[in-house]
N, C-alpha and C positions, 0 to 999 in steps of 0.2 A: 585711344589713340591720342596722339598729339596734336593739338589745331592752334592756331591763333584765334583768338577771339577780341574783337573790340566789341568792350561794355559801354563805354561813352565815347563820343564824337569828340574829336582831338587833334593834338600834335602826331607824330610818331608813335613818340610812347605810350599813348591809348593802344599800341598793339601787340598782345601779353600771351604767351603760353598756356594754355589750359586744358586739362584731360579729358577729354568725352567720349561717348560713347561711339563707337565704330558704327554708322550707319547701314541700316537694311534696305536694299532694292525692293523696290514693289513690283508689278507688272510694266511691263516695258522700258524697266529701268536698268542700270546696268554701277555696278560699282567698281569702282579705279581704286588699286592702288600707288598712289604718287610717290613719280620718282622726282620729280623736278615741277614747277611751281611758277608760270609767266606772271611777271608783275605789270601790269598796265597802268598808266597815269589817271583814269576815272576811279582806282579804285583809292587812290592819294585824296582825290575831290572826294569821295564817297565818304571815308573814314572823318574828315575833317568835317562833314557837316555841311559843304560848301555843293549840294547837287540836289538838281530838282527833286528824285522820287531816292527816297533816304530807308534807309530796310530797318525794322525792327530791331533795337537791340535785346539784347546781346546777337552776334552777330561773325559767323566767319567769312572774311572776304574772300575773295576769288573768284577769278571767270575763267580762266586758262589754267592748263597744266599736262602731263604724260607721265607714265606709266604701263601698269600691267592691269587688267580686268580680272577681278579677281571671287565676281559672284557677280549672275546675271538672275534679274526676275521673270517671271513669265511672260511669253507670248513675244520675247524679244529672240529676233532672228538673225544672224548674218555676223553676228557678236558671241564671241566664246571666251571662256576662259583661258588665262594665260596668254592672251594678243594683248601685242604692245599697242598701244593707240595713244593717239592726243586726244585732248581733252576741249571742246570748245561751251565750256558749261554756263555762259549766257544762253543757252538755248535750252539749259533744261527744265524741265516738268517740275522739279523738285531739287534747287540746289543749296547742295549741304556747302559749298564755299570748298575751292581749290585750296587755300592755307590751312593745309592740312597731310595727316599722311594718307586719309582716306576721302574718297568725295562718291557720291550717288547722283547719277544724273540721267535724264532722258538717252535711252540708244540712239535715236537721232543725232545725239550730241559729241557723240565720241568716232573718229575718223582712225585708220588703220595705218602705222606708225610701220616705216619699213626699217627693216635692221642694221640698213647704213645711216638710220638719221640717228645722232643721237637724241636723248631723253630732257637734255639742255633744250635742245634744237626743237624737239617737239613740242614744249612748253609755249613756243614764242607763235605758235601757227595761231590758234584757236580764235581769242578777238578779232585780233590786226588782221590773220587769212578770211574770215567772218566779213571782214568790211572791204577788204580789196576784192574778195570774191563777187560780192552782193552789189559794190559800187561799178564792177567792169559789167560782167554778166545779167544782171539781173535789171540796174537801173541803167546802165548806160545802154544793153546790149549791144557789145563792142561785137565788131565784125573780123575775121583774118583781113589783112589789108590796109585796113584803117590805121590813121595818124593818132596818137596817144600822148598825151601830155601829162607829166603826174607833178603837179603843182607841190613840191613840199617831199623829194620824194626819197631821202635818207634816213628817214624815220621804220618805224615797224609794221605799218600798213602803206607806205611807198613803197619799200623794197621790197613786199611781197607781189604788188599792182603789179612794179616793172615787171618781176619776173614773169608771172602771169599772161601781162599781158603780149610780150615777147613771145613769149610759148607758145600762140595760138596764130605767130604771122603777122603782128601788130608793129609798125615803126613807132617806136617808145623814145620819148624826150622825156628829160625830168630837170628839176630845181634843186638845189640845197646852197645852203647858206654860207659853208667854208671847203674849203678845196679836199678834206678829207674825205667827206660827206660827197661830194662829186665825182672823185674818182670811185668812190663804191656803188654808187649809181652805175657807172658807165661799166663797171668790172659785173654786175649784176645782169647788161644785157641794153641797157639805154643806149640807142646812139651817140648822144648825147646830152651831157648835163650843163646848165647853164648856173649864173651865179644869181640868184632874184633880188641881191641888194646891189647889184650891179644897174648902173645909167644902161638905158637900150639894151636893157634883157631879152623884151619882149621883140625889139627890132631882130635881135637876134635867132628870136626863134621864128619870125616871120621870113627871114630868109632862110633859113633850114629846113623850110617848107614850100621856095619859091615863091612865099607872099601868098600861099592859101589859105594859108592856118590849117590847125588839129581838126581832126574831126571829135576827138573825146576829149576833155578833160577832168582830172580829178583833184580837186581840191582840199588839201588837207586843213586849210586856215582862209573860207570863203570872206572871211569879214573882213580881210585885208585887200585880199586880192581878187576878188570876184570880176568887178569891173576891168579890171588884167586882161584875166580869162575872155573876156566878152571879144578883145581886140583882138586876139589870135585864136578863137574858134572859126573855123571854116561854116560855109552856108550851110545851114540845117545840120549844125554839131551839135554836141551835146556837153552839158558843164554838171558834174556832178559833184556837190557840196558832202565833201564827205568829214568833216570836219569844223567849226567855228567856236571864235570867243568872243563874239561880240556883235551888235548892231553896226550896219555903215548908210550911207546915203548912196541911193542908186538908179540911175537914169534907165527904164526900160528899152528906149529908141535902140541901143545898141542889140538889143534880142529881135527887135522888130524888124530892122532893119534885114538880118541876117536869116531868118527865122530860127531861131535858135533857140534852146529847150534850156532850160536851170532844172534840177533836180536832185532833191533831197535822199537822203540814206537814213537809215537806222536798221540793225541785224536785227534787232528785236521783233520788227513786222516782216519778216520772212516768212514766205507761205512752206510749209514743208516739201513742198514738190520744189519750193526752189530754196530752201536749204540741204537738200539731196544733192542737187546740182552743184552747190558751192564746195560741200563738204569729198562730191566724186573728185571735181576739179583739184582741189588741194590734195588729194588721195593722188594721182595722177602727177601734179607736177612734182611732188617727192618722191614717188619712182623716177622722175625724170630727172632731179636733184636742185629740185629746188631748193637754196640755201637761207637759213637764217641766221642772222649774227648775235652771236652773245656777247654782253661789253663784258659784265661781271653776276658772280654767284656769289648766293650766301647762303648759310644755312637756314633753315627755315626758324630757328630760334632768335634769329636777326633781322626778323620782316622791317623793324623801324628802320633800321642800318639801308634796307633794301629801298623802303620809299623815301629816305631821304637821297640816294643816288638816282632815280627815278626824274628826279627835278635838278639834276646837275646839266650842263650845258658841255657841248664837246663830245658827248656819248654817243658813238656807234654799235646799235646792235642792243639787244636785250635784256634788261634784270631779270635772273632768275634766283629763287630759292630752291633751294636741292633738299631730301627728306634722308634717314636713313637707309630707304631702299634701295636709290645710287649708287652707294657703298656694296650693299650686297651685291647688284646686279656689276658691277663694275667688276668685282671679283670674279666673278662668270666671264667676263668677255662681254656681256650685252651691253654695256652700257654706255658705247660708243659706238 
């Protein structure tokens, strides 16, 4: 098969073609054949050398992707062949890396792709749905009812939150930066989106709430705006840091005062009783049609071309790399 491989940590162009071997599922494993390929920004950090836990080289990246199951190992239930699925292979047992035309990973890891989403589309669930799942549900446990704020929320794990958490009864407020970014927000299900480099943002969102504040928030870039957060969290809300690049200075009285809870994310410590949960939920809102945006595709021979647009500014919606089974399946009919 065809994979990308990076052999040393780099620019771009550390990310090369190379033949390998087609991967075998073991027990309770299940293997994808990929049609489409989510690019996410940790794996730009990853390849460059620039992140904490750095993988062995040589090395195929990827966490996200969709396709077709095309060989399952023992003992795995629920999962057959020839189902379309997404791919969320951060969570697997054993991952062979999505940049590729084939991947092997944990059945827990793969979620069930319905045939109006397309393959594009499926690509972009897996991390980003991973952490709005895990950030609304699990760490915030948001309630129907409740006020929701998604700090940052044009991006690819905001605009899955909004929808999410829209779907379950939630009043959804969101952020973004330029008016493009905001009307997609609010076409996604937000009441309303506000501008966060705007004077009296946050006054603004305080009266859209009557002067209560949120009850949730999530924050995609906590090092800038945590303290934010603190002033329009309603009493005994919750602030969930789902994203940061940096160190800030921070006065607790604002928590204390309120009683108000700060709390951390990461998909990686999911218990599997509640990456079940995240993975049903995402199952669920794409029957219900939940949308994800693709900016642009490339092909999988063009990963560098992919993560340099990954880091361009003004991007709505997803990078994705496409394999040759798109092709195929797009001939069928399936592939939209």
């Amino acid at each position: 098969m065809k994979a990308i491989v990076v052999e040393q940590f780099g620019g771009p162009e550390v990310l090369r073609v190379r033949e390998r071997p087609v991967p075998q599922p073991a027990a309770g494993e299940v293997r994808v054949r990929l049609a489409a390929v989510g690019v996410n920004p940790v794996e730009t950090y990853i390849r460059a050398g620039a992140y904490g836990a750095l993988p062995a080289l040589p090395y195929v990246p990827g966490n996200d992707g969709a396709g077709v199951v095309d060989a399952v190992g023992e003992n795995v239930e629920g999962v057959q062949v020839g189902e379309r699925v997404f791919v969320a292979a951060t969570r697997a047992k054993r991952n062979t890396g999505t940049y590729a035309d084939y991947v092997v990973c944990d059945a827990a890891a793969v979620g069930r792709l319905p045939q109006g989403v397309s393959f594009e589309q499926g690509a972009g669930i897996g991390t980003p749905g991973l952490a709005a799942g895990d950030a609304l549900f699990v760490r915030a446990r948001v309630r129907p009812g409740e006020t929701v704020l998604v700090h940052g929320a044009s991006g690819g794990v905001g605009t899955l939150a909004v929808q999410l958490a829209q779907r379950i009864g939630c009043t959804v407020y969101g952020t973004a930066g330029d008016e493009r970014g905001r009307a997609l927000v609010e076409q996604l299900g937000a009441a309303r989106a506000f501008d966060h480099h705007a004077d009296g943002y946050l006054d603004a969102i305080l009266d859209a709430t009557d002067g209560r504040g949120v009850d949730v928030v999530l924050d995609m870039a906590a090092h800038a705006n945590l303290m934010k957060d603190v002033r329009v969290t309603a009493t005994r809300g919750r602030i969930v840091a789902v994203g940061s690049r940096g160190s800030l200075e921070f006065d607790p009285r604002g928590l204390m005062s309120n009683d108000l809870d700060v709390r951390g994310m990461n998909v990686n410590n999911l218990r599997p009783d509640e990456l079940n949960l995240v993975m049903h939920a995402l199952e669920a809102a794409l029957d219900g049609g939940l949308r994800v945006a693709v900016a642009r595709t490339f092909p999988l021979a063009e990963a560098a071309e992919a993560h340099r647009a990954v880091g361009e500014r003004g991007k709505d919606g997803k990078i994705v790399l496409i394999t040759g089974l798109l092709e195929e399946v797009d001939e069928e009919g399936r592939g939209a």
